[in-house]
Steps between C-alpha positions, in 0.01 A plus 500: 500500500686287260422727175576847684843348580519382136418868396702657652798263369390568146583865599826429621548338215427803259612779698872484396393482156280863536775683766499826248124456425276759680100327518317815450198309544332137661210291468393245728283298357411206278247345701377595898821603677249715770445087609856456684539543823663829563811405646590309207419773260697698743783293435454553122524870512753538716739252283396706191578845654823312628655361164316716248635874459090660479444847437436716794177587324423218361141355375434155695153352461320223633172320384294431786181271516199671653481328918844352472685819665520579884601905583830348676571350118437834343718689739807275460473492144455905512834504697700327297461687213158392267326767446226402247226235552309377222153283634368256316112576484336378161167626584316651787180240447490156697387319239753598264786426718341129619507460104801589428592263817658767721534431896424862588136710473481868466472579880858310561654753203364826681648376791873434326455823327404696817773355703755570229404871528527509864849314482590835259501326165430814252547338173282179426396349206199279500446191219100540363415197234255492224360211305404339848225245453182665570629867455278748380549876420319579819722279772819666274381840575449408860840375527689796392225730736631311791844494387504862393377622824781353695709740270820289418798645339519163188227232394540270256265369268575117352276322296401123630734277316372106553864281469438132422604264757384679797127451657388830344517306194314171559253668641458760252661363225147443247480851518852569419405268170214702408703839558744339224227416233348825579195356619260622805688421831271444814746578813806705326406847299541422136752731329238813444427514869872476621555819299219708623613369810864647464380777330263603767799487736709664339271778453408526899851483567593812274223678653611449826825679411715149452733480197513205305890495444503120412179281315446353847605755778337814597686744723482885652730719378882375671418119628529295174694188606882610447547067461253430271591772288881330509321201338326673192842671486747186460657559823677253668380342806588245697273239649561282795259234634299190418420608098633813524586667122828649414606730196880647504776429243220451200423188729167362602517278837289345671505322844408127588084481543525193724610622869623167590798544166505885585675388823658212439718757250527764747629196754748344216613881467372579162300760364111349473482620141250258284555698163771696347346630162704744291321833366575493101522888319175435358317412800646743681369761224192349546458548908645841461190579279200269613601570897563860482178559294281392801633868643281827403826640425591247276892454389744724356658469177844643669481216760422271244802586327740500828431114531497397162735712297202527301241709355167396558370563162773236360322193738149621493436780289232311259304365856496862651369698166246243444338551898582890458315487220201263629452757815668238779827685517622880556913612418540830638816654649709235506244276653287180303165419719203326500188728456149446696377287222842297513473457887152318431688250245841532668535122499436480160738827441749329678530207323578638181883565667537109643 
């Protein structure tokens, strides 16, 4: 295939430029990669293992679609080295999934869960949605009962976010209007019901002995996602592929969208980057703090002052005593993070560091 070779050049490419870099984790991602044919994603993990140093015990996940994996896939995936799955449910009822325009039904995720299990996969996350069209308090609580009972080790818990320009939007898009001017919606929850939605998971979840170490992601005890975690912390990452996201060097980049330019680059022997954009102190101030607040633990004042030769106080001292002080943030040891009643604003919270 034309883009695995193209790949695998763009790692060529970088892989003298990370020769003293040691990945301690991977993510394979950004769309359906579980839809290649497996000796091409073969291909890709054995050219990554061959011009990447990765640790020995390294996390590498993949996102799979529910029906889109075979056992032979999952074993030569296991053997070269990923060793966390994450499975892209949304919902364990039909309806929600046709909806939400999804190719797979519940039965076809049971089956992908099952055979990851058998294949020895012991640390899966799976992706549940609310603010579905049509979702109700009951069909949420039946999702997580089905999901709970298959006992995996990460879920996490993303609220339906309707982009313009994609067919979600036209065919939703009056109700996206009426969310806006606060008015009743008829197919989306309207902003009351999304939060007793979350709520209510977030409540099942703790009870079920799952942490909630990030707004979205719920974990037991020793399988929160080591890469996403690198995220919320500013770490740098590099990202290869069709629209694949970069931060190192207090550099954003980002790769060429269109595959038929994303080649033609990799062909001409340039790097497919579409956008170089250059991190100022302030914005960089501002990730640190709006990212790293998303985690339970929130950030550290020491860390805070390691990247900024900075005390925090001196950049946001009036912002923080004024959400201390309205109940939305907690400083304690060292630490500065968001409190329950913050989490259920964090956006909102958030904001008031951008």
């Amino acid at each position: 295939m034309d883009y695995t070779r193209a790949l695998i050049r763009e790692m060529e490419m970088y892989a003298p430029d990370f020769c003293d870099t040691e990945f301690k984790t991977v993510y394979i991602g950004g769309g359906t990669p579980s839809w290649l044919e497996e000796k091409y994603m073969e291909q890709i993990l054995s050219s990554m293992q061959r011009l990447f140093d990765i640790e020995p015990e390294a996390e590498i996940t993949m996102e799979v679609n529910p029906g889109t994996v075979t056992a032979g896939f999952l074993s030569m995936i296991k053997k070269h080295g990923v060793d966390r799955l994450s499975i892209g449910l949304q919902s364990s009822n039909d309806g929600e999934l046709a909806a939400l325009g999804r190719i797979h039904d519940y039965r076809r995720f049971l089956h992908t869960f099952e055979l990851a299990r058998k294949t020895g996969f012991y640390d899966i996350n799976t992706d549940i949605m609310t603010g579905i069209p049509g979702q109700t308090k009951e069909t949420l609580k039946r999702t997580l009962s089905d999901v709970l009972r298959l006992k995996p080790e990460h879920i996490s818990c993303y609220s339906l976010i309707v982009e313009e320009g994609t067919p979600f939007y036209e065919k939703y898009h009056e109700d996206v209007e009426r969310q806006k001017r606060g008015e009743p919606t008829i197919y989306l929850p309207d902003d009351d019901t999304e939060f007793e939605l979350y709520t209510l998971a977030r409540s099942i979840l703790s009870e079920a002995g799952f942490v909630q170490y990030e707004i979205s992601n719920f974990a037991r005890p020793g399988y929160e996602c080591l890469h996403n975690t690198g995220y919320w912390r500013r770490t740098p990452y590099l990202g290869l592929g069709l629209s694949a996201a970069s931060l190192y060097g207090e550099h954003r980049y980002t790769n060429e969208a269109d595959i038929y330019k994303y080649m033609d680059l990799i062909i001409s022997g340039r790097k497919p980057v579409a956008d170089d954009t250059a991190i100022s102190r302030h914005d960089a101030m501002a990730e640190f703090m709006y990212l790293g607040l998303r985690m339970a633990s929130g950030i550290s004042r020491a860390d805070f002052y390691d990247a900024f030769d900075m005390d925090i106080e001196a950049k946001y001292g009036a912002v923080i005593r004024e959400l201390i002080a309205r109940e939305l943030l907690v400083s304690a040891e060292g630490r500065i993070y968001l409190t329950e009643k913050g989490r259920d604003i964090s956006n909102q919270v958030l904001y008031e560091f951008l």
